[in-house]
C-alpha positions as a LaTeX table, in Angstrom:
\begin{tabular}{lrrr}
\hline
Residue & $x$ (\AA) & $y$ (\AA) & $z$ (\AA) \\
\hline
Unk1 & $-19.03$ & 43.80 & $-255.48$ \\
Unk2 & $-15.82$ & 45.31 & $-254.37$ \\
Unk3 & $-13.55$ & 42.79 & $-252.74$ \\
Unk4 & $-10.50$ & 43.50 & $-250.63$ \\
Unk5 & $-7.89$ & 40.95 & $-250.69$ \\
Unk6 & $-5.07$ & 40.47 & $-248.35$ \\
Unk7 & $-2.54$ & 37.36 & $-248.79$ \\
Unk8 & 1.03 & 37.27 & $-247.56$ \\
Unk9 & 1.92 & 34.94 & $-250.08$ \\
Unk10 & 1.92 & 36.34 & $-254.28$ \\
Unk11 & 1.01 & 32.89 & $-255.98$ \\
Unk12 & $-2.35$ & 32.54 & $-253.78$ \\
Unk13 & $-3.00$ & 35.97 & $-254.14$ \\
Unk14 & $-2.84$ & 35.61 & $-258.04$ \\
Unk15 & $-4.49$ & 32.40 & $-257.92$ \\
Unk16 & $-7.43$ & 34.44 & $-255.56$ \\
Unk17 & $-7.53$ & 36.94 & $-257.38$ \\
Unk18 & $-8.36$ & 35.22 & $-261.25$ \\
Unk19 & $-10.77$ & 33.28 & $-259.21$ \\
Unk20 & $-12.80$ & 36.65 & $-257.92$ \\
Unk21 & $-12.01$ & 37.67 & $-261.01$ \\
Unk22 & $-13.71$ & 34.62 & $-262.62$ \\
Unk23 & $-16.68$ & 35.26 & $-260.31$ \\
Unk24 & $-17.70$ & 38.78 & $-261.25$ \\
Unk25 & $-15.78$ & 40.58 & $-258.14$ \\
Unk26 & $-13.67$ & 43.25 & $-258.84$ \\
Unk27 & $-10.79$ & 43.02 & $-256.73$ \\
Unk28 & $-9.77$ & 46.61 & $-255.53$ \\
Unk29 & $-6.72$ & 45.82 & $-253.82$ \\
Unk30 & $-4.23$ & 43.32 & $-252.68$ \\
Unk31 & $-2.50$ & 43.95 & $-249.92$ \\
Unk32 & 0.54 & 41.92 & $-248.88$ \\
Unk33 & 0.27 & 42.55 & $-244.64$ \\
Unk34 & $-2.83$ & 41.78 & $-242.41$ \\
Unk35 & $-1.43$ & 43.78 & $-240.39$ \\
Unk36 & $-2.12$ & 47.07 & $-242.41$ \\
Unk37 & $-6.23$ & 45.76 & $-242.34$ \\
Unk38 & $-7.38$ & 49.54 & $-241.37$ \\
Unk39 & $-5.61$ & 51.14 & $-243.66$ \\
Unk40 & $-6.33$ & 48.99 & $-246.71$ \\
Unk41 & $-9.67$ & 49.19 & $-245.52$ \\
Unk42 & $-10.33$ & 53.05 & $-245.28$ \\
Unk43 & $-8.57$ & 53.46 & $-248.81$ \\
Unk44 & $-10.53$ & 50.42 & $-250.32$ \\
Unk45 & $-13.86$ & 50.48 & $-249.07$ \\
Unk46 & $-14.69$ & 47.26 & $-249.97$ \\
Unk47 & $-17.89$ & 45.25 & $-249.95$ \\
Unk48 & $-16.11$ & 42.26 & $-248.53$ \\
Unk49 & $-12.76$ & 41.67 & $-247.41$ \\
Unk50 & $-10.69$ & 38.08 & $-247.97$ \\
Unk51 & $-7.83$ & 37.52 & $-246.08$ \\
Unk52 & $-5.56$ & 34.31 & $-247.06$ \\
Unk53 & $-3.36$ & 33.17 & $-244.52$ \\
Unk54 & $-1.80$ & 29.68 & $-243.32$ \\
Unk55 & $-2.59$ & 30.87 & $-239.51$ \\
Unk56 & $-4.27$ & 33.78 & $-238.24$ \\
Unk57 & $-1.85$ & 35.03 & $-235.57$ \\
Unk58 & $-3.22$ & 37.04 & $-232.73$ \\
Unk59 & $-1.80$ & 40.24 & $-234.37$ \\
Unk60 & $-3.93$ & 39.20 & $-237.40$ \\
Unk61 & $-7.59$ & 38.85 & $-235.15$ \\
Unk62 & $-6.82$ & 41.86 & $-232.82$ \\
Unk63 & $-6.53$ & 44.07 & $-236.56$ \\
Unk64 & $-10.00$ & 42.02 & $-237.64$ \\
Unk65 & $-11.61$ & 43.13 & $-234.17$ \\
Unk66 & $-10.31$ & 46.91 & $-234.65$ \\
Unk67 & $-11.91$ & 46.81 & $-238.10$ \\
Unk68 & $-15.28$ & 45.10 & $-237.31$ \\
Unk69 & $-15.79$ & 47.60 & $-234.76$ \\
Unk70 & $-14.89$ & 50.74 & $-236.66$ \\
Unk71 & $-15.86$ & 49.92 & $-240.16$ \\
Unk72 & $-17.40$ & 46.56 & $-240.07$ \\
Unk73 & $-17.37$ & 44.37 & $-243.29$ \\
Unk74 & $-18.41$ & 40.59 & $-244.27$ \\
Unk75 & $-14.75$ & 38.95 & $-244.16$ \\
Unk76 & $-14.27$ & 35.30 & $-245.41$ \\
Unk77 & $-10.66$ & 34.07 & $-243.91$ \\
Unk78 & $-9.19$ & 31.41 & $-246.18$ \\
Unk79 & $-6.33$ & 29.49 & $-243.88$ \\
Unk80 & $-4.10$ & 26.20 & $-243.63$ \\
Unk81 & $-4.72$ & 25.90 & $-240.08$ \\
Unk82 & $-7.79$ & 23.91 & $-238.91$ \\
Unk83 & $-7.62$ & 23.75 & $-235.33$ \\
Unk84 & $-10.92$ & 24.27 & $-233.69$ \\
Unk85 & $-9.28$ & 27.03 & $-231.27$ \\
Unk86 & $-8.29$ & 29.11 & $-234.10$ \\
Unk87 & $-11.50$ & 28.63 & $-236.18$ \\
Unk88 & $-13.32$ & 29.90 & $-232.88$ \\
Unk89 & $-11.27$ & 32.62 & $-232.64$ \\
Unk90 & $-11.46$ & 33.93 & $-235.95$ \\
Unk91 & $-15.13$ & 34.03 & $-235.70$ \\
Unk92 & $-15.11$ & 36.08 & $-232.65$ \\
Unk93 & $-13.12$ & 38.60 & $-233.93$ \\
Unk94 & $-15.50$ & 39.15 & $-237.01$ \\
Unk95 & $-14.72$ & 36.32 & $-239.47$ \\
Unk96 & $-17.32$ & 35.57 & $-241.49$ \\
Unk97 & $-16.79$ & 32.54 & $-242.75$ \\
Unk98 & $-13.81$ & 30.53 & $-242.50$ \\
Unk99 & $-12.11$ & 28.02 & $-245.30$ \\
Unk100 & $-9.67$ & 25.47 & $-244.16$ \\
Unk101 & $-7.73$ & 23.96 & $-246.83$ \\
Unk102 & $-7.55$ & 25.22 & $-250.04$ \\
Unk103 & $-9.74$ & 27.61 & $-252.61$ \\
Unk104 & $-11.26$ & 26.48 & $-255.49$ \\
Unk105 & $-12.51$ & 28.87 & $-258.25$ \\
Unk106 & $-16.14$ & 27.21 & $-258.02$ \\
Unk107 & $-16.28$ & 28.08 & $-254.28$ \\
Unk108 & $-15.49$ & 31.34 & $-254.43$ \\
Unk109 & $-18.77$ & 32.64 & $-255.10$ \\
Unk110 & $-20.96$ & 30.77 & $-252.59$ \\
Unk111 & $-18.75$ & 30.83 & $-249.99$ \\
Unk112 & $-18.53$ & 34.53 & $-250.43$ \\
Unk113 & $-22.44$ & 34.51 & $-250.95$ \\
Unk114 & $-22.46$ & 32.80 & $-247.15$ \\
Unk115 & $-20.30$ & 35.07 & $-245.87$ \\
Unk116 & $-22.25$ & 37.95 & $-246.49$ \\
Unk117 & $-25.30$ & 36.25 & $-245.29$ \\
Unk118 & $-24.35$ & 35.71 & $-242.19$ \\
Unk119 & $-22.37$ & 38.98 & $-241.62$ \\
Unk120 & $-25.97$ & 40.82 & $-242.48$ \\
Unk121 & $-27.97$ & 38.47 & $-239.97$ \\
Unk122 & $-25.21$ & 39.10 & $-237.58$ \\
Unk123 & $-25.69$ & 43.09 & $-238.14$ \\
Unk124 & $-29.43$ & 42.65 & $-237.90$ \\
Unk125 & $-29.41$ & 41.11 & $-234.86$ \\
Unk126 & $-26.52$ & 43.35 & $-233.47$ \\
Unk127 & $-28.97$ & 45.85 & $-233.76$ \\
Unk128 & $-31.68$ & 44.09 & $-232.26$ \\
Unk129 & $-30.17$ & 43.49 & $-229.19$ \\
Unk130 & $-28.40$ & 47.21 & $-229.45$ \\
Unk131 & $-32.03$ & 48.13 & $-229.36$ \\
Unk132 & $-33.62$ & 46.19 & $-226.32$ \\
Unk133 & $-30.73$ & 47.04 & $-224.38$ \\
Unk134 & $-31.44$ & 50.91 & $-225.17$ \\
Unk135 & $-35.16$ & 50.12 & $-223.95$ \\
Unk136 & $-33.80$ & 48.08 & $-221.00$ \\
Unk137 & $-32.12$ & 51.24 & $-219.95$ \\
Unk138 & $-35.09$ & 53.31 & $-220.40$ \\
Unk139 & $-37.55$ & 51.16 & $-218.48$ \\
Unk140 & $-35.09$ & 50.83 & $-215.54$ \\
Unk141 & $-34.60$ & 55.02 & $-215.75$ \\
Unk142 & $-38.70$ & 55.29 & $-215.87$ \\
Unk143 & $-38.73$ & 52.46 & $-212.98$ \\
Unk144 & $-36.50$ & 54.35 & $-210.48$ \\
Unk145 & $-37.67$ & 57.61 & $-211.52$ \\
Unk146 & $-41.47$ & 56.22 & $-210.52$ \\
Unk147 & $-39.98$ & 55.06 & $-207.35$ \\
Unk148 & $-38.36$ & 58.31 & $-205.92$ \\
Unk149 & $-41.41$ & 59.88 & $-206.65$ \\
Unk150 & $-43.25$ & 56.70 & $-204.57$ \\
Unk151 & $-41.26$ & 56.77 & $-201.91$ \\
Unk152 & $-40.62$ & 60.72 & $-201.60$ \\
Unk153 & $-44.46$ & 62.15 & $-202.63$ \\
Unk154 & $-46.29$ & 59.58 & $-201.27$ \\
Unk155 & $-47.82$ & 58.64 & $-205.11$ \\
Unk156 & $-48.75$ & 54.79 & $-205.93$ \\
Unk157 & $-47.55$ & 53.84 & $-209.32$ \\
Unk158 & $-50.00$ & 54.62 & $-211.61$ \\
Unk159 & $-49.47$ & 57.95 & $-210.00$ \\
Unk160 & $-46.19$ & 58.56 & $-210.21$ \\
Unk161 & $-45.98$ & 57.45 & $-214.02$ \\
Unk162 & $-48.95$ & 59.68 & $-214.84$ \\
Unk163 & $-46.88$ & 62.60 & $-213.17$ \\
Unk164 & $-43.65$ & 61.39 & $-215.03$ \\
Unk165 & $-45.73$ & 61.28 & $-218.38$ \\
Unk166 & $-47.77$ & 63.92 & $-217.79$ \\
Unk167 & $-44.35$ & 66.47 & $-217.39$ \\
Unk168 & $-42.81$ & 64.33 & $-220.40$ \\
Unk169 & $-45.99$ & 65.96 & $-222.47$ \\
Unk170 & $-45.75$ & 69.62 & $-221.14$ \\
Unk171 & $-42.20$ & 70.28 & $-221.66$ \\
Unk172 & $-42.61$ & 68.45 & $-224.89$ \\
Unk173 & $-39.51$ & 65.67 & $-224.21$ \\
Unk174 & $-39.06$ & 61.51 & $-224.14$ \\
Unk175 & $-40.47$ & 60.06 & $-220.08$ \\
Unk176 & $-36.67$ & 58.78 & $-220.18$ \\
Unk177 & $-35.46$ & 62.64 & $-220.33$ \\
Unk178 & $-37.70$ & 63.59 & $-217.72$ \\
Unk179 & $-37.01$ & 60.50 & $-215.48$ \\
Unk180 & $-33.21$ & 61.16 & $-215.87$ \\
Unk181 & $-34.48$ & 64.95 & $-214.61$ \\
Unk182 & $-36.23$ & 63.51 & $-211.33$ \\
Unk183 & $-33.05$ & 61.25 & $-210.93$ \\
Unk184 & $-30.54$ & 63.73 & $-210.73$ \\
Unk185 & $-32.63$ & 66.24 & $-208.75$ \\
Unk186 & $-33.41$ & 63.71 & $-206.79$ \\
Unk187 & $-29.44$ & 63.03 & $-206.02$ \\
Unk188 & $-28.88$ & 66.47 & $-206.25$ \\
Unk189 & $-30.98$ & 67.21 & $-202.86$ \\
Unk190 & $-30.23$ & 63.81 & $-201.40$ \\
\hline
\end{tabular}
């Protein structure tokens, strides 16, 4: 597993690195600022990303929020500061796990183990709810769709999503492209 580490400070970063070493990681890159996160990033690709600071700064999370969004990756945050605020918002901008208070070489593993865990669950259900939102959309489409052609043929509606479906079928597209059709003719005449 490729790791990317990022420590501002070269005796952790040594002391990280022998212990990822120790582990079975290879380490594909330390970087000094984690303020250059993208760029490390898109040159690295890593599997997982570490980041060793005493406090994550605000500059620090906004660059961890940029990345999760563009390229996201399981990222275990090892820091000095243990302040609930900060722990909370390292998590919402895309920290995996979070390790207050030192780094031991027999942690290393599981806690990077956890990390990737939970970043995987996270994606799965980021997708799950990426999903029902996309069918949310579609159902409320079909549902006005039905109801201009209630209110403006006359159809009950069973009707009007037999007409919707039965259009969908001829012109061989999704009921959500047709609906979308009726909606904007629909607005078009209106």
């Amino acid at each position: 597993m490729r790791v990317l580490l990022i420590d501002d400070t070269r005796a952790r970063a040594r002391v990280l690195r022998e212990a990822l070493q120790d582990a079975g990681y290879e380490v594909v890159q330390a970087a000094a600022a984690p303020l250059a996160l993208m760029k490390a990033v898109e040159r690295a690709r890593p599997d997982v990303i570490i980041i060793d600071v005493d406090s994550p700064s605000r500059d620090v999370l906004e660059h961890i929020v940029v990345m999760s969004q563009n390229a996201p990756r399981p990222i275990v945050m090892f820091a000095s500061d243990g302040a609930e605020d900060k722990i909370r918002e390292a998590v919402r901008a895309g920290v995996s796990a979070y390790v207050v208070d030192g780094i031991e070489a027999a942690r290393v593993k599981p806690i990077i183990d956890v990390a990737c865990a939970r970043f995987e669950e996270f994606q799965r259900l980021r997708g799950e709810l990426a999903r029902a939102r996309e069918s949310l959309g579609e159902r409320k489409l079909v549902e006005r769709a039905k109801g201009i052609l209630m209110e403006r043929r006359g159809l009950t509606e069973e009707a009007a999503y037999t007409a919707l479906r039965g259009m969908a079928m001829d012109r061989k597209l999704r009921l959500t492209e047709v609906a979308r059709s009726v909606i904007d003719a629909w607005e078009l005449l209106r």
